[in-house]
N, C-alpha and C positions, 0 to 999 in steps of 0.2 A: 335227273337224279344220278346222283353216284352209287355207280354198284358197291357192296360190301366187300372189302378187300379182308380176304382171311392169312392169316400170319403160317408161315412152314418154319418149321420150329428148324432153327441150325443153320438158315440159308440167310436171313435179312443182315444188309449193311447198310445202314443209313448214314449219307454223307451229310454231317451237322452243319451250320454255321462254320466251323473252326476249318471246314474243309475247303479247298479254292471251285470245288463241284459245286459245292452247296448255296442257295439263297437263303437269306435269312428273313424274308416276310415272310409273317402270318399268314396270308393270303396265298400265297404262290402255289402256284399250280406243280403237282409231284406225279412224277411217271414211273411204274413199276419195273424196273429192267431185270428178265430172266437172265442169267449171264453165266456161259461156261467156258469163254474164253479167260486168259491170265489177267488177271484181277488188274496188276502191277501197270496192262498193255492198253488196257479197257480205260483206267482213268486218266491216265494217261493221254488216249484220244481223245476225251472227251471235255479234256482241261480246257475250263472256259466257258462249254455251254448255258451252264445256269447262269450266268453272269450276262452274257448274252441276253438267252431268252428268259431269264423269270423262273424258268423251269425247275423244280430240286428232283433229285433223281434217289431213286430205293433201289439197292442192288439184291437180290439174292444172288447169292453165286452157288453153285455145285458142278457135275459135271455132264455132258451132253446127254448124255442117255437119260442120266433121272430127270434132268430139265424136262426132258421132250415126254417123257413119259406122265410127268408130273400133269406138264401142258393139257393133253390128249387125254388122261384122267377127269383134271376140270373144266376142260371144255367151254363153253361158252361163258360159267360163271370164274373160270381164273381173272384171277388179278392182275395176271402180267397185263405190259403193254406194248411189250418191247422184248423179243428175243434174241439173244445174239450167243451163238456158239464156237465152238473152236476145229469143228470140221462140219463138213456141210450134212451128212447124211443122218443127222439128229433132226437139222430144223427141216429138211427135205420128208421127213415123217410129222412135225406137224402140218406143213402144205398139206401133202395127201391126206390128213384127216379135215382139210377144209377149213381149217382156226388162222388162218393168214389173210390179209386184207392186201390188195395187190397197191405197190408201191406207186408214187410218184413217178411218173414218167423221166422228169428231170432229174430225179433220184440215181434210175435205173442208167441213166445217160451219161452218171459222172463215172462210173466201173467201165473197161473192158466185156463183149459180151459175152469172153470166155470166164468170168467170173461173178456170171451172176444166170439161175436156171432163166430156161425157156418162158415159163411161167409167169414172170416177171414179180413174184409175191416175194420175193426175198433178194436180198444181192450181197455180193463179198466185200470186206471190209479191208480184210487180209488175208493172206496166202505164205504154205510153207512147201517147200518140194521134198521128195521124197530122195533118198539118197541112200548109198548104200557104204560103212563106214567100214574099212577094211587096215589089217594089221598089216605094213611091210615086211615086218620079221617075218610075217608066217608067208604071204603070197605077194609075189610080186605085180607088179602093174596088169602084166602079159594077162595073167590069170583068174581076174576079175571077170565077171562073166557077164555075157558080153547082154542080154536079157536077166531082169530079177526072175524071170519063167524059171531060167536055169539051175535058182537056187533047190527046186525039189528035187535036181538030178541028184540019184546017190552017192556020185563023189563027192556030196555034201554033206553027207549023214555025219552028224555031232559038230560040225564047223558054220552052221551057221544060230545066230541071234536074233530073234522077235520079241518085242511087247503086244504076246497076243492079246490081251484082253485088254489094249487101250482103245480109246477110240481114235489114236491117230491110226494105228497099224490096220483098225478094220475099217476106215474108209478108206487105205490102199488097197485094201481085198475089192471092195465096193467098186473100185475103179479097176481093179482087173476081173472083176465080175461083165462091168458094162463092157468093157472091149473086148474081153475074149470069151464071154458067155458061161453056161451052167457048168457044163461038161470039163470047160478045158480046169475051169475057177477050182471044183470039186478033186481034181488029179493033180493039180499043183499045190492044193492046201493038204492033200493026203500025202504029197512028196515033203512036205514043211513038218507035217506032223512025226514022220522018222526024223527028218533031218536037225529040225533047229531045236535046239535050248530056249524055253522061255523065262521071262524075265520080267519084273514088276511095271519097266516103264522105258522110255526111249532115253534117260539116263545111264542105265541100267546095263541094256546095252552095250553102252558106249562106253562103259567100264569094261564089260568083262571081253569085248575086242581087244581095247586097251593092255587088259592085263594075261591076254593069251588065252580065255577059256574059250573064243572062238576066235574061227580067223574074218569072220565078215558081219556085221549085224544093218538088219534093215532099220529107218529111223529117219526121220525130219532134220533137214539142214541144221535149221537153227540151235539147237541144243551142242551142235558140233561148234557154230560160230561164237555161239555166248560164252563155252567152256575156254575155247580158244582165247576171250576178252579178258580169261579172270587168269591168264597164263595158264590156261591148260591143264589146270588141277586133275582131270577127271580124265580128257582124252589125249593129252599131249603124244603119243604112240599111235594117232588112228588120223589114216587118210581119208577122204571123202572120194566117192565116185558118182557121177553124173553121169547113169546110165543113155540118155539124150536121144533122137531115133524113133522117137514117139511109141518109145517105149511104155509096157505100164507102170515099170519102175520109173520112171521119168514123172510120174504125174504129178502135180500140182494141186493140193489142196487147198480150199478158200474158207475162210469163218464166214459163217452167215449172218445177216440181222434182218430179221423181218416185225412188223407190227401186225398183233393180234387182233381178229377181226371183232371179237368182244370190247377191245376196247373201248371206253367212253372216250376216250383221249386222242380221237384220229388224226386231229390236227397235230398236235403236242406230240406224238407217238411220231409221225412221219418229219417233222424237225430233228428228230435227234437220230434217223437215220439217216436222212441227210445231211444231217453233220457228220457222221461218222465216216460218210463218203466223199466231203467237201475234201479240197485243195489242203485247207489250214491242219484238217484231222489224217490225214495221209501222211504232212510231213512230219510231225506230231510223233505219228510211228517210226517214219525213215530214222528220224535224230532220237528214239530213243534206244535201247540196250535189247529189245526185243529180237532185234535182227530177224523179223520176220519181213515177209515181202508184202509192200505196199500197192494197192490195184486201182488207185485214184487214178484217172484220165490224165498223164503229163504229168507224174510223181515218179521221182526215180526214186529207189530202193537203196536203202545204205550201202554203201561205196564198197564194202568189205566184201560184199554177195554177188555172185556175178546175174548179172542182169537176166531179166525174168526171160526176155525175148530167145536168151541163149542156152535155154533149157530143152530146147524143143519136144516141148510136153506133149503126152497125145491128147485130141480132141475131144473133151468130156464133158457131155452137160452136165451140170454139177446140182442139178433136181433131178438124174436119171440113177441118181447112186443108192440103191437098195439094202438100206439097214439091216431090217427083219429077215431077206434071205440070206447076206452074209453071217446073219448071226445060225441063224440054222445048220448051214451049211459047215462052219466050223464045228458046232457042235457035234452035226454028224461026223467027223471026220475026228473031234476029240479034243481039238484046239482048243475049246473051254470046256 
């Protein structure tokens, strides 16, 4: 029997007939997919599937927190079937509440194993790195620092830029939680709290480096690459730095997607992560405008980005990345 699938009022997108996702029998089987990755990048991968398997697909979309929270609220009676986020340490809180069903082996086998946790309940789809977007006018190359640790030093006070309250910025924190621990995490988020100006989002940002109101802002590659495609409306004045070194600013973020252990749909539910991680749904991302980075097994990554290998991210299991204490943690500190 099919469980009752209940409606969250603001989140449902159902892709009809009229859309190339969509099947159009009466019979066909439909998968609930939570979704807080870009809308734009999501169907995009996934062009084809129904057509393929029979499948039709229902998206909510919102974004990683309320997703995961939402999840972990309805527990075994949610509706999803199918989560898939935009940084890992959302769906890394529903594992740990136990609502994940552990993946396909051969699933787990088409990723890299630096992009999918220990666990094996979920794995990366995509990946964006962490960079640091810096003004020439204001500093020159020399003086980029040489660690993002360095940015709570006070000859940064008022010069630098975050999107604290995104979830890209705080799964950077997340990842300089796991490598450098409570203590160091707590003293470089109180050096952040004088120093940087915050800001609505990693666009945001990358404006006001641009326009002189800081000289450096922290922020995800790709917002720099995509601005760059549309001629640089927003950051045409802003270099990127790839701090490299196995640094934490160096790290490397991955989207997650795992199937829900409630689901009635296990079979149906682990096809469409497997697709998401096939050969065809990798290059799907490379060729489109996302410019994020693709983690297929032998998929290289759009031409424009330098290649994942030459990042030299540090070592992060990426189910080790602690949500609820980075959120705390800044809050004591005053970050939100």
């Amino acid at each position: 029997m099919t469980r009752p699938r209940r409606a969250i009022a603001g989140l449902v997108s159902t892709l009809g007939c009229t859309v190339a996702l969509a099947g159009c029998g009466s019979d066909a089987e439909t998968l609930t997919v939570y979704s807080a990755q870009h809308e734009s990048l999501v169907r995009t991968m996934l062009e084809g599937f129904t057509e393929e398997t029979g499948i039709e697909l229902e998206f909510r979309d919102a974004n990683d927190s309320e997703l995961a929270n939402q999840i972990v609220q309805e527990g075994d009676a949610s509706p999803a079937d199918v989560f898939l986020t935009e940084n890992s340490p959302s769906i890394d809180v529903v594992d740990k509440a136990g609502l994940l069903a552990p993946l396909d082996e051969a699933t787990l086998e088409q990723v890299g194993e630096q992009y999918r946790p220990s666990s094996g309940n979920w794995v990366g789809f995509a990946a964006r790195s962490t960079v640091l977007g810096y003004s020439p006018a204001a500093i020159s190359e020399a003086e980029v620092p040489a660690s993002i640790m360095e940015l709570a030093d006070p000859v940064w006070e008022g010069r630098v830029g975050i999107a604290a309250g995104g979830a890209d910025f705080q799964a950077i924190v997340s990842a300089v939680l796991a490598l450098r621990g409570e203590e160091e995490t707590r003293a470089w988020l109180t050096g952040l709290e004088r120093n940087a100006e915050v800001y609505a989002s990693n666009t945001a940002v990358m404006k006001a480096v641009d326009e002189g109101e800081v000289d450096v802002g922290v922020m995800y590659h790709y917002y720099w690459y995509r601005d760059q495609a549309q001629n640089g409306l927003v950051g045409d004045d802003v270099v990127l730095h790839y701090f490299r070194n196995q640094d934490p600013g160096a790290f490397v973020s991955v989207s997650g997607a795992g199937v829900l252990a409630s689901s009635d749909q296990q079979e149906e539910a682990q096809r469409l992560v497997e697709y998401l991680t096939s050969t065809a749904a990798q290059e799907r991302l490379t060729d489109s405008k996302a410019l994020e980075y693709a983690v297929g097994n032998g998929v290289a990554s759009a031409e424009a980005l330098p290649p994942l290998e030459s990042l030299q991210a540090p070592a992060v299991d990426p189910g080790s990345l602690n949500a609820p204490e980075v959120t705390a943690l800044m809050q004591e500190v005053g970050l939100l």
